[in-house]
Every structure is written in structure tokens, then in C-alpha cells.
C-alpha positions in Angstrom: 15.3 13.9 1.0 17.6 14.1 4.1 15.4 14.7 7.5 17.0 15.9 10.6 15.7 13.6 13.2 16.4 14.6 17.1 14.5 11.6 17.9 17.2 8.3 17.6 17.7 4.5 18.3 21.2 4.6 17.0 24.3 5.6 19.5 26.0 8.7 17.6 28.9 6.8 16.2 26.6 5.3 14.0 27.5 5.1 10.5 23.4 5.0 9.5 21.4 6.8 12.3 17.8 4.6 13.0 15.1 7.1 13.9 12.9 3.9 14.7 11.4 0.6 13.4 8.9 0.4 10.7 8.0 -2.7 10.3 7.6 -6.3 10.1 7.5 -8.6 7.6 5.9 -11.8 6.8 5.5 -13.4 3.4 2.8 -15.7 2.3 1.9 -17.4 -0.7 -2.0 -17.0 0.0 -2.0 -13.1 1.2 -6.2 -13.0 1.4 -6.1 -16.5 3.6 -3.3 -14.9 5.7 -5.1 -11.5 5.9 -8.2 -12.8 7.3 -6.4 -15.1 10.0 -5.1 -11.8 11.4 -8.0 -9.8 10.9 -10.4 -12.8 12.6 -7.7 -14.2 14.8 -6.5 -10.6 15.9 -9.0 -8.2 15.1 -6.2 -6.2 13.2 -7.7 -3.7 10.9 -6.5 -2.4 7.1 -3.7 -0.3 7.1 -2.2 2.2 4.3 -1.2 -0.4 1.5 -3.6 -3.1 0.8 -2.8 -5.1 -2.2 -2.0 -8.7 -3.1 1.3 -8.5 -3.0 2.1 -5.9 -0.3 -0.5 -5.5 2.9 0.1 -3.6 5.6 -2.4 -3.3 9.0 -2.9 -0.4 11.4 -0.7 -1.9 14.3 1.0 1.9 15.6 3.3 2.3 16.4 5.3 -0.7 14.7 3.5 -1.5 11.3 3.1 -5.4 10.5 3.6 -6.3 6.5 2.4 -9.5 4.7 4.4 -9.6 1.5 2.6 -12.3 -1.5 4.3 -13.7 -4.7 4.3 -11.7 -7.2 4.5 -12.2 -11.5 4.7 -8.6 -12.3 7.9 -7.6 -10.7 11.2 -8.1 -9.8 11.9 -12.3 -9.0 14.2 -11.4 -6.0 10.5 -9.4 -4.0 9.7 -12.6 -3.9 11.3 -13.9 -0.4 8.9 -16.8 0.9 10.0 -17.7 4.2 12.0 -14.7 5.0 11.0 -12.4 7.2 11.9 -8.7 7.5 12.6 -5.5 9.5 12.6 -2.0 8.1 14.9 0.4 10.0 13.7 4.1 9.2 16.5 6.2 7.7 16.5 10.0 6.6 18.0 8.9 3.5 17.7 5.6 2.1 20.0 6.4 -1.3 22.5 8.2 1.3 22.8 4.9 3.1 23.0 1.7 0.5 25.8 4.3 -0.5 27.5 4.1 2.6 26.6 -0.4 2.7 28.1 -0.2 -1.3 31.0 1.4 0.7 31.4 -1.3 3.7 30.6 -4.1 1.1 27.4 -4.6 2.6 25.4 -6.7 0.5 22.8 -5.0 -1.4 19.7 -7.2 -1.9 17.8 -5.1 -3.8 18.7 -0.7 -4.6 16.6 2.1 -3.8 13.3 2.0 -5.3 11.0 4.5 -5.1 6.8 3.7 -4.2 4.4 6.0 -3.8 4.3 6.5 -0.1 8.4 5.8 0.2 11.6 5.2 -0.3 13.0 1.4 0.5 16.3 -0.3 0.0 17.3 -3.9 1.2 20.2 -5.2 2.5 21.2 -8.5 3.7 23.5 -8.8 6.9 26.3 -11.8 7.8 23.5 -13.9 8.8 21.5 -13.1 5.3 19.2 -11.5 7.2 17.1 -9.3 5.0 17.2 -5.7 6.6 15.0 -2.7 4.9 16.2 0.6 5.1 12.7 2.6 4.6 12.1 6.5 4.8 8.3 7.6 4.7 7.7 10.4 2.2 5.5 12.3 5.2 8.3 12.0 8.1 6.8 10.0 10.4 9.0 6.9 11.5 7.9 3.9 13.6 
């Protein structure tokens, strides 16, 4: 799982090296309402994941995410009104380890999709930060 990465947002004492940003974030309770007010408004087109509860347009180099409520899994996906960066790691089990060891809170623990990897964490603040590896490399 672990990518060696020249390219680097992070100084080198960091304890989890960024490559880049991911994405963003919103949430919204109507995701096909939402959708279409940044496809009309915006002219954004459809990007890799295009679901009801996770939508994501073709905005390179920095994705943009809608996140919708969802019944089938886990109640604490579900984070209406809280927005969200993903920092791209080379190893997103390698680094909730090394939050678990800090006493970062964990929001939610690795999990595993079919396109990535993808851990949150929450910071002082509560903040909700994702740590996000692509299966194919790429970062930002």
C-alpha cells in the first residue's frame, strides 16, 4: 500500500507526509437538487463516483464531493453540515495508526471502497479531516 511520493505539501518533520489535497466536501440532504445547481449554476461535469450518497465532479486538480444521507450504512457518514477535506496519504492504515498513537480522534477507521482507501479524523476544532489514498497513485 505504501507509495513513495517525491512530490510533498508536508515540511519533512512531518509525522504524516501530504502528497496533496483531494478534495472537498459538502453534504446535502437533497444530492440530485444540489447536483444540478452546480451542474446548471457552474457547468461542472460528472466525475468518477456518482451516486446518491457520494458524488464527486470532474473539478482537476482538486475534486469537489457532495456527500447525501444515507439508510444503508454507517449513522456517523452521515455529517449534515460538516464539511470536509481529504489530505492524500501513501498509507491511510499507516497513519490513523500513528493519530491512535497521538490520541488523535478517530472519527471513523480505515475503510476500504473500490477506487480507495479513506479514514477520518477529527482535529481540536472537530474539524473533520480525511486521510484518502487513491488505489491508482494519483493525488490531488
Amino acid at each position: 500500500m505504501a507509495r513513495s511520493s517525491k512530490k510533498s505539501l508536508s515540511t519533512r518533520r512531518a509525522v504524516i507526509p501530504v502528497r496533496a489535497l483531494d478534495f472537498v466536501m459538502y453534504n446535502s440532504k437533497n444530492v440530485r437538487k444540489t447536483r444540478a445547481f452546480y451542474q446548471k449554476l457552474f457547468g461542472f461535469r460528472r466525475g468518477e463516483e456518482w451516486t446518491e450518497f457520494w458524488s464527486e465532479f470532474a473539478t482537476e486538480p482538486l475534486t469537489f464531493c457532495l456527500n447525501g444521507p444515507s439508510k444503508t450504512i454507517r449513522p456517523e457518514w452521515n455529517w449534515m453540515g460538516t464539511p470536509c477535506i481529504a489530505l492524500a496519504v501513501d498509507d491511510v492504515p499507516a497513519a490513523v495508526a500513528k493519530c491512535r498513537k497521538r490520541r488523535v480522534k478517530i472519527v471513523i477507521p480505515p475503510v476500504e471502497t473500490r477506487v480507495c482507501w479513506m479514514a477520518w479524523i477529527a482535529d481540536p476544532a472537530g474539524n473533520r479531516i480525511c486521510l484518502h489514498s487513491r488505489k491508482n497513485g494519483t493525488a490531488g
